[in-house]
C-alpha positions as CSV (number, residue, x, y, z in Angstrom):
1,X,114.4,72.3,143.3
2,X,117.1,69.5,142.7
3,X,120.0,69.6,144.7
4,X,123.7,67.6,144.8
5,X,126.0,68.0,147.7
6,X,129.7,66.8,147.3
7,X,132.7,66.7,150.3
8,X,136.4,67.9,149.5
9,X,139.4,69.6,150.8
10,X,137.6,69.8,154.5
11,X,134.4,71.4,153.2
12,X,131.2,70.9,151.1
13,X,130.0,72.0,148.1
14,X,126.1,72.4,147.1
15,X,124.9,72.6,143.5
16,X,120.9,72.8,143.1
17,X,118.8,74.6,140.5
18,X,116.8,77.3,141.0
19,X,113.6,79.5,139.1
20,X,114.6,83.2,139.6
21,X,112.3,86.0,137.7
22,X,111.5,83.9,134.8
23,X,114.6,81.9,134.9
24,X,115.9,78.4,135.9
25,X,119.1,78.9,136.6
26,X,122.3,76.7,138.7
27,X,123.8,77.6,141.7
28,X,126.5,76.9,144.0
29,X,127.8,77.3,147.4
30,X,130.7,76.0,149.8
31,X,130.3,75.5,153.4
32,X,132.5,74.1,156.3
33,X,133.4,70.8,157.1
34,X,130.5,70.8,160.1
35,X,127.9,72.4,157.8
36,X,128.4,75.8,158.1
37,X,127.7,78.0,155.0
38,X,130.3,79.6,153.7
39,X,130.7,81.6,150.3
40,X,128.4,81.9,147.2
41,X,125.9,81.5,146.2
42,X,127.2,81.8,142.8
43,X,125.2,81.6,139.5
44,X,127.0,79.8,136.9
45,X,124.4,80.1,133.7
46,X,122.0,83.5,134.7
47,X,120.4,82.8,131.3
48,X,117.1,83.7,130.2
49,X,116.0,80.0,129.0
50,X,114.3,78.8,132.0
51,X,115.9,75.5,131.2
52,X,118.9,74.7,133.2
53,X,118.8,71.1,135.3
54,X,119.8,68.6,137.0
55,X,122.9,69.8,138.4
56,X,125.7,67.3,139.8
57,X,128.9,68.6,141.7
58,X,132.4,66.4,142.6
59,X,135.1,67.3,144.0
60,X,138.7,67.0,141.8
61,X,141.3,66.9,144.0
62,X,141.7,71.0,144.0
63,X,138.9,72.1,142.3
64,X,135.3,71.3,141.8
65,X,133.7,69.8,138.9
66,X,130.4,71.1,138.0
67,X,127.6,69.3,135.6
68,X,124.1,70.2,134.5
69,X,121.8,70.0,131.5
70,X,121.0,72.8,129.7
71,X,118.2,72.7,127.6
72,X,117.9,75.7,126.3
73,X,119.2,74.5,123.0
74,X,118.3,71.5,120.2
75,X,119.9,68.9,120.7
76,X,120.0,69.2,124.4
77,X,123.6,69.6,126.3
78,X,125.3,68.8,129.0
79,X,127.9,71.8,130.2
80,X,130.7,71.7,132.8
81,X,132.4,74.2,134.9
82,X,135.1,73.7,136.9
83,X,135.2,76.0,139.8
84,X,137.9,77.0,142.7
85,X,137.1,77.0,146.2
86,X,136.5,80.8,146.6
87,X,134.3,79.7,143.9
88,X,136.2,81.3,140.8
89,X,136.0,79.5,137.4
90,X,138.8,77.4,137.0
91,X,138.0,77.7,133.1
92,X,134.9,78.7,131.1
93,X,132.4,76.1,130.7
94,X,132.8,72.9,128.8
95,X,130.2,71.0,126.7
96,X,130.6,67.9,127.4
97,X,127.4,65.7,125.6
98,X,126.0,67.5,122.7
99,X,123.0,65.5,121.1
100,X,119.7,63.6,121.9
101,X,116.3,64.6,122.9
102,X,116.1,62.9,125.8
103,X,119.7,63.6,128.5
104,X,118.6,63.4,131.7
105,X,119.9,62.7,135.2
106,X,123.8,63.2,134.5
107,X,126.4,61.8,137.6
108,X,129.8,62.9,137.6
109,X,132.9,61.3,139.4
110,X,136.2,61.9,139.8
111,X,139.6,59.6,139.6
112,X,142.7,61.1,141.5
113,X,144.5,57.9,139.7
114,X,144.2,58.8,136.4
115,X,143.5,62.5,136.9
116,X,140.1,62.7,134.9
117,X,135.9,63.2,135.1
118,X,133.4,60.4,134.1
119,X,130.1,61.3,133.4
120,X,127.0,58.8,133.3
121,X,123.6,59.9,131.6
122,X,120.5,58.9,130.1
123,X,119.3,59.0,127.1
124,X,116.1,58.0,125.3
């Protein structure tokens, strides 16, 4: 199990991924500022493909910002989600890298300056 934990708005946020009867499959959860859980878990991709990854979370100034790789397709993707606090999509998913053989290891950041997501990734 992989696992990324982020810190905003007085609270954490924990993304990891997760094999459930026959599926791999991305979840998060909020918890308090001293560690205590708090809402979730939510699933954000309850497919059937076994092949969900890598997940990366980042707070967005109010919202959280959501990255994994789903592989479940050819070329493989990377999707995004950005989610509320009480852990309600913000929007429907995003794909943000469609392409290559090879994505892996995706790291997302956030700019309150200009208002926008980068994402870094392999490939090859």
């Amino acid at each position: 199990m992989e696992a990324w934990v982020a810190y905003g708005d007085g609270g954490v946020a924990v993304v990891w991924g997760e094999e459930e009867f026959g599926s791999r499959d991305i979840y998060l959860r909020f918890g308090d500022g001293a560690g205590v859980a708090g809402a979730g878990p939510w699933n954000y991709t309850a497919s059937n493909s076994f092949n969900q990854n890598t997940p990366v979370v980042v707070w967005a100034g109010d919202r959280w910002g959501v990255v994994w790789q789903d592989n479940s397709t050819t070329p493989k993707q990377l999707v995004m989600a950005e989610v509320w606090q009480d852990g309600g999509a913000a929007a429907g998913t995003t794909l943000m890298i469609d392409g290559g053989t090879h994505l892996s290891n995706p790291v997302l950041a956030y700019s309150g300056e200009w208002k926008g997501y980068a994402l870094v990734y392999m490939e090859g």
